[in-house]
C-alpha positions in Angstrom: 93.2 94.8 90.2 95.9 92.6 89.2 94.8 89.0 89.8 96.9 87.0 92.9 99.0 85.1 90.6 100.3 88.2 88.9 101.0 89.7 92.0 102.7 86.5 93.5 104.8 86.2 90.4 105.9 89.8 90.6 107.2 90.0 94.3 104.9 92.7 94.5 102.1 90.7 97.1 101.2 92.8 100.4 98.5 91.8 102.5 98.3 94.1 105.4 97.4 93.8 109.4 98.2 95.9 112.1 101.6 95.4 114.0 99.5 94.4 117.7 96.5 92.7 115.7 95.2 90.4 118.1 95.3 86.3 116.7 91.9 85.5 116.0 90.4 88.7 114.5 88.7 88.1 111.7 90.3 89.8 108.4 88.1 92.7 107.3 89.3 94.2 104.5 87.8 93.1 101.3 90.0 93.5 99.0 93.1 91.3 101.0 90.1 88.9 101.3 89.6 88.3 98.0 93.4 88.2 97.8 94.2 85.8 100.3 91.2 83.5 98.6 92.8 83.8 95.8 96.3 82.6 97.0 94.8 79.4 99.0 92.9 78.3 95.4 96.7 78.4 94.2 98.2 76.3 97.2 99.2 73.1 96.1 97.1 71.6 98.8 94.0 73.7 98.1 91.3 70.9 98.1 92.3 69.8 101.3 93.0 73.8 103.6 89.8 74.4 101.9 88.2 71.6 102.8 84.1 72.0 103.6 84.7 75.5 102.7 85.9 79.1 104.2 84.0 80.4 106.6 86.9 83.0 107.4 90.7 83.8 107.4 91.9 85.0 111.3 95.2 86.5 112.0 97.4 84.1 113.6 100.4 84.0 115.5 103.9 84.3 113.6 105.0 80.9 112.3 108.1 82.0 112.2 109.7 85.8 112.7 107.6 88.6 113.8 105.5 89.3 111.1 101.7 87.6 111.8 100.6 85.0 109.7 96.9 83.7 108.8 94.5 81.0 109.3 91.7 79.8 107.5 88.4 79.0 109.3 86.5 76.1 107.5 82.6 76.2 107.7 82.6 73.3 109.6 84.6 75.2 112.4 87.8 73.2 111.8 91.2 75.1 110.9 94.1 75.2 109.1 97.4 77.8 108.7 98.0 77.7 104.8 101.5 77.7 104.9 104.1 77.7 102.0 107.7 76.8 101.5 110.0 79.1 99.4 
């Protein structure tokens, strides 16, 4: 699998949820686990969404549009919405 970089680079990055997902449910699959961890270790601010560690990512309300976004649920039950600017 191509690593999240590659993918970013590309244009090619798709991370999936169900149009009606409710916020707050946990992401399940594995594999856009992985590739959403892999994305938040490339945020600028890593150190600091990741904080005490991930427990989880959640779905989350649109930040902006209709498409959901996603959250990050430290171990230490604080949160954060790893957001990037274009």
């Amino acid at each position: 699998m191509p690593q999240a970089r590659e993918l970013a680079a590309s244009g090619t990055l798709s991370v999936r949820c169900s149009t009606g997902t409710a916020s707050g449910t946990r992401w399940t699959g594995r594999r856009d686990h992985l590739l959403l961890l892999d994305l938040l270790d490339l945020h600028a601010e890593a150190v600091d969404k990741i904080g005490a560690g991930v427990d989880r990512i959640v779905i989350a309300p649109p930040l902006r549009g209709s498409y959901p976004s996603f959250a990050v649920v430290r171990t230490d039950g604080t949160s954060t919405s790893p957001t990037w600017r274009a």
